[in-house]
Structure formats: C-alpha cells, structure tokens
Short mmCIF file of the C-alpha atoms (twelve columns), coordinates in Angstrom:
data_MODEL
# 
_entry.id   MODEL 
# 
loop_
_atom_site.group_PDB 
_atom_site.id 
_atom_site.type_symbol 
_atom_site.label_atom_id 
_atom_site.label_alt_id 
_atom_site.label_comp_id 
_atom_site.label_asym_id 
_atom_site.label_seq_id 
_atom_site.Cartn_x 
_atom_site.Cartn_y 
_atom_site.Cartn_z 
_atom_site.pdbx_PDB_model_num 
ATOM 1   C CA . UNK A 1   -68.439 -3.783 -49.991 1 
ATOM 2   C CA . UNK A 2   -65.874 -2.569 -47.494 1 
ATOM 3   C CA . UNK A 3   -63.357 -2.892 -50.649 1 
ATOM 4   C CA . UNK A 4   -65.151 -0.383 -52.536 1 
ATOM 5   C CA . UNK A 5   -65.589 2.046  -49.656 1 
ATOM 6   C CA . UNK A 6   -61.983 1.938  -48.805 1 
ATOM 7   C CA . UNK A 7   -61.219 2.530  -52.577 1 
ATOM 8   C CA . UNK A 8   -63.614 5.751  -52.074 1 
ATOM 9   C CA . UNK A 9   -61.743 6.634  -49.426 1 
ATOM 10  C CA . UNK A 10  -58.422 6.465  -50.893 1 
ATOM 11  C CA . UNK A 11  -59.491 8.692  -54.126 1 
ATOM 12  C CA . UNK A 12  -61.135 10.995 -51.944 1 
ATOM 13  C CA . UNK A 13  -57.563 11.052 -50.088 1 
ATOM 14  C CA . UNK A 14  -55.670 11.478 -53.129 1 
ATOM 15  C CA . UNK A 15  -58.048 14.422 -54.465 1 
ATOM 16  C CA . UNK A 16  -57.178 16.366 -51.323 1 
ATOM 17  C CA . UNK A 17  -54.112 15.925 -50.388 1 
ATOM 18  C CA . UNK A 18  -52.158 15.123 -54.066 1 
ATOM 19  C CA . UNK A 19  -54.401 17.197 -56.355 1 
ATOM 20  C CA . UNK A 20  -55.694 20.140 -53.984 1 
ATOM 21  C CA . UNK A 21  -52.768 20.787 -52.011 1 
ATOM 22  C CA . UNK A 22  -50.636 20.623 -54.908 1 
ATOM 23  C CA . UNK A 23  -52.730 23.134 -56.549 1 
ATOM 24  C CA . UNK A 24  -52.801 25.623 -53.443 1 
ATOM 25  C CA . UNK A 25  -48.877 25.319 -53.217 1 
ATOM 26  C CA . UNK A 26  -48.565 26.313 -57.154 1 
ATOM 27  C CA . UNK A 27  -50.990 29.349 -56.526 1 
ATOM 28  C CA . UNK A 28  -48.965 30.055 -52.993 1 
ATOM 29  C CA . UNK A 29  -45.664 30.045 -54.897 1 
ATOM 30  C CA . UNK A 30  -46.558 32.344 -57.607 1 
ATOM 31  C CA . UNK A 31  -47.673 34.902 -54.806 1 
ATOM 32  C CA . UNK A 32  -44.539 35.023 -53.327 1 
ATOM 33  C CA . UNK A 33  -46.016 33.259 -49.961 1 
ATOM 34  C CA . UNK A 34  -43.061 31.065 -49.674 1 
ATOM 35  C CA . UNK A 35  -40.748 34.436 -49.545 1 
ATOM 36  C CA . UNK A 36  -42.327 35.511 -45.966 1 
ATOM 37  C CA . UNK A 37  -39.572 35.972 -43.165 1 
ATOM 38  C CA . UNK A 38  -39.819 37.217 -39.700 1 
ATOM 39  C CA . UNK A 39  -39.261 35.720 -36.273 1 
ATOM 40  C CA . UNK A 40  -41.620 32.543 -35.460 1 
ATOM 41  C CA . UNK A 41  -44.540 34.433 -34.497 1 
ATOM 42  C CA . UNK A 42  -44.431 36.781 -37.099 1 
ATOM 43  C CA . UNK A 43  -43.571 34.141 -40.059 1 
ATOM 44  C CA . UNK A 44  -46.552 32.217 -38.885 1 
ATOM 45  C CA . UNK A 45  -48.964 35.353 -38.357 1 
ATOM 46  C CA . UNK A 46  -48.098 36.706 -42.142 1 
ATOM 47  C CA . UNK A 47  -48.872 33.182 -43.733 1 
ATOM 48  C CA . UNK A 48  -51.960 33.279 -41.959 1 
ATOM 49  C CA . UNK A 49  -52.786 36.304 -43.046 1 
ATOM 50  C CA . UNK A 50  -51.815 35.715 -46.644 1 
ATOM 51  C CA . UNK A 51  -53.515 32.378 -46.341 1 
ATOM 52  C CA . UNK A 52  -56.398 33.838 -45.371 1 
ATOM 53  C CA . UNK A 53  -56.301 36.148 -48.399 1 
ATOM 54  C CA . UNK A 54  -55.280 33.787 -50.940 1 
ATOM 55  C CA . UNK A 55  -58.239 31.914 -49.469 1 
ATOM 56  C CA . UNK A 56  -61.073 35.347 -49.231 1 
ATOM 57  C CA . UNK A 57  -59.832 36.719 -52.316 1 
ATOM 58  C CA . UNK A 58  -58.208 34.776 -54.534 1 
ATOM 59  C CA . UNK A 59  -60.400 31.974 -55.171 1 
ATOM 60  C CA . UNK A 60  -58.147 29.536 -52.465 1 
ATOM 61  C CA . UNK A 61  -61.322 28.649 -51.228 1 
ATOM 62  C CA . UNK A 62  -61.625 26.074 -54.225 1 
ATOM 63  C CA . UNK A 63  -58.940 24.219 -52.793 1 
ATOM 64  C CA . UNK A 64  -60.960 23.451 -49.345 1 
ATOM 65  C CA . UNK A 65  -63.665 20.987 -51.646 1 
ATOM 66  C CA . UNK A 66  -63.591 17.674 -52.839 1 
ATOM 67  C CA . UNK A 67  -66.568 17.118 -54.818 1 
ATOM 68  C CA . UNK A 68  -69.127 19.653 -53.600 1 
ATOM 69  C CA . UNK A 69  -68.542 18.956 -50.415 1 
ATOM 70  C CA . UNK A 70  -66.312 20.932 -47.487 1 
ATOM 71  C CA . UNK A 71  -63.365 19.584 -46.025 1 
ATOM 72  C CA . UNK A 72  -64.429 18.755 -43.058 1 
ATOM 73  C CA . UNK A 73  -62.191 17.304 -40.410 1 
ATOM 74  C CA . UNK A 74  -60.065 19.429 -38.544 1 
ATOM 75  C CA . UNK A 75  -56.721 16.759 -38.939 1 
ATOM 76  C CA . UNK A 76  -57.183 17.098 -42.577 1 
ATOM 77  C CA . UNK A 77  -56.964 20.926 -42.555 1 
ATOM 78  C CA . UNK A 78  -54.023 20.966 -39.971 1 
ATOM 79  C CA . UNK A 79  -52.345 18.623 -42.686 1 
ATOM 80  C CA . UNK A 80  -52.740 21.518 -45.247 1 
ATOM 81  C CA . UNK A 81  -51.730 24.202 -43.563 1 
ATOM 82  C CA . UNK A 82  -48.720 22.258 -42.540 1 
ATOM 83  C CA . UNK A 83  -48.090 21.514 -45.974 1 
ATOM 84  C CA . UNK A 84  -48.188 25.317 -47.345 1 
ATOM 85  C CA . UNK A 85  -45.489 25.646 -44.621 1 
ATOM 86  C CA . UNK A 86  -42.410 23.631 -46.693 1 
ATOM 87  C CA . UNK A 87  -39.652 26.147 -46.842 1 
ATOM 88  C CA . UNK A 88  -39.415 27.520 -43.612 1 
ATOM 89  C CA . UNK A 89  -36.422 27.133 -41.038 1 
ATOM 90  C CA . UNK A 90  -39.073 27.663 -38.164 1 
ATOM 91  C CA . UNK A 91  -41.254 24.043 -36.959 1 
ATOM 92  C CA . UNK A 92  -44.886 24.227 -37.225 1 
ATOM 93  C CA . UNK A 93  -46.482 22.276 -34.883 1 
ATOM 94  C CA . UNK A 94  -50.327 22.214 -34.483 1 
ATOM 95  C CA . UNK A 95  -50.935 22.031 -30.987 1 
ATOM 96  C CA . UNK A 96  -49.444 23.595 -28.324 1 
ATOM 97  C CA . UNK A 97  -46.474 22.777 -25.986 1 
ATOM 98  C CA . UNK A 98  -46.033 19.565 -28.960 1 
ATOM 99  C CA . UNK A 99  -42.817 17.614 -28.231 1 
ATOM 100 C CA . UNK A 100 -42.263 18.892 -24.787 1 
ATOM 101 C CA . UNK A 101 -43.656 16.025 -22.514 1 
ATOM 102 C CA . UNK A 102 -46.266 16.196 -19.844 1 
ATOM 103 C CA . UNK A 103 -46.445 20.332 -18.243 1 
# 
C-alpha cells in the first residue's frame, strides 16, 4: 500500500516539475521572457508581469494542473517560479531577508 502511494506521488512529481515546467520554460523562451533586464526589482517585476500574461492570456494556465486538479501547495509553485528564473545574474529568493540570519 504505502509502495503504491509513494509511486503516485513520485509520477505526480515528475508530471509537474519534469513535464510542466519544462513545457512553461519552452513557451517562456519562445516569448522572449528569458531576454528581460533591469535592476533586481525591475527584472523580477517584468517576469511577473509577463508571467502573469503568459499565464491570463496565453494559455500558461495549463501548466498549473496535473490531472484535473490545481497545483496546490504554495512550495510547489515557489519551485516554478524559481525555475522560469534560470538565466538571470540577479538571486531569487522566496522569502524575505533569506540568507541573512536572525533580524
């Protein structure tokens, strides 16, 4: 039993993160939303934007479902996005003050 869920979970994996993602990226790439520059703040706040777009109006939305079902978990999505990010010089952290110790 807990052999076949963990198989579940590990095609379930692999359909998001190896078959999605890799899918977004291609679609990303032929938009040109690799090609963004800008300081930090404005890198990040374009490929949002574009994101967001790609996502709205594009049919990127596809990407964010594994079999009928929404991709739920927050880490999962922070993964993505963090992903889509490859070719920057800038780091993308997803939470705030990351790497600086105890404020």
């Amino acid at each position: 039993m807990a052999v076949k869920g963990s198989i579940s979970k590990v095609e379930q994996t692999k359909g998001l993160f190896v078959e999605q993602v890799s899918a977004l990226v291609e679609l990303l790439e032929r938009r040109s939303f690799y090609e963004i520059e800008g300081d930090s703040y404005d890198a990040a706040f374009k490929r949002v934007q574009f994101l967001k777009n790609t996502i709205e109006d594009n049919d990127g939305y596809k990407f964010f479902w594994i079999k009928n079902e929404p991709v739920e978990r927050e880490k999962d999505l922070q993964l993505i996005y963090r992903l889509t990010w490859y070719g920057t010089r800038f780091s993308v952290d997803s939470e705030v003050n990351n790497g600086r110790g105890f404020c």
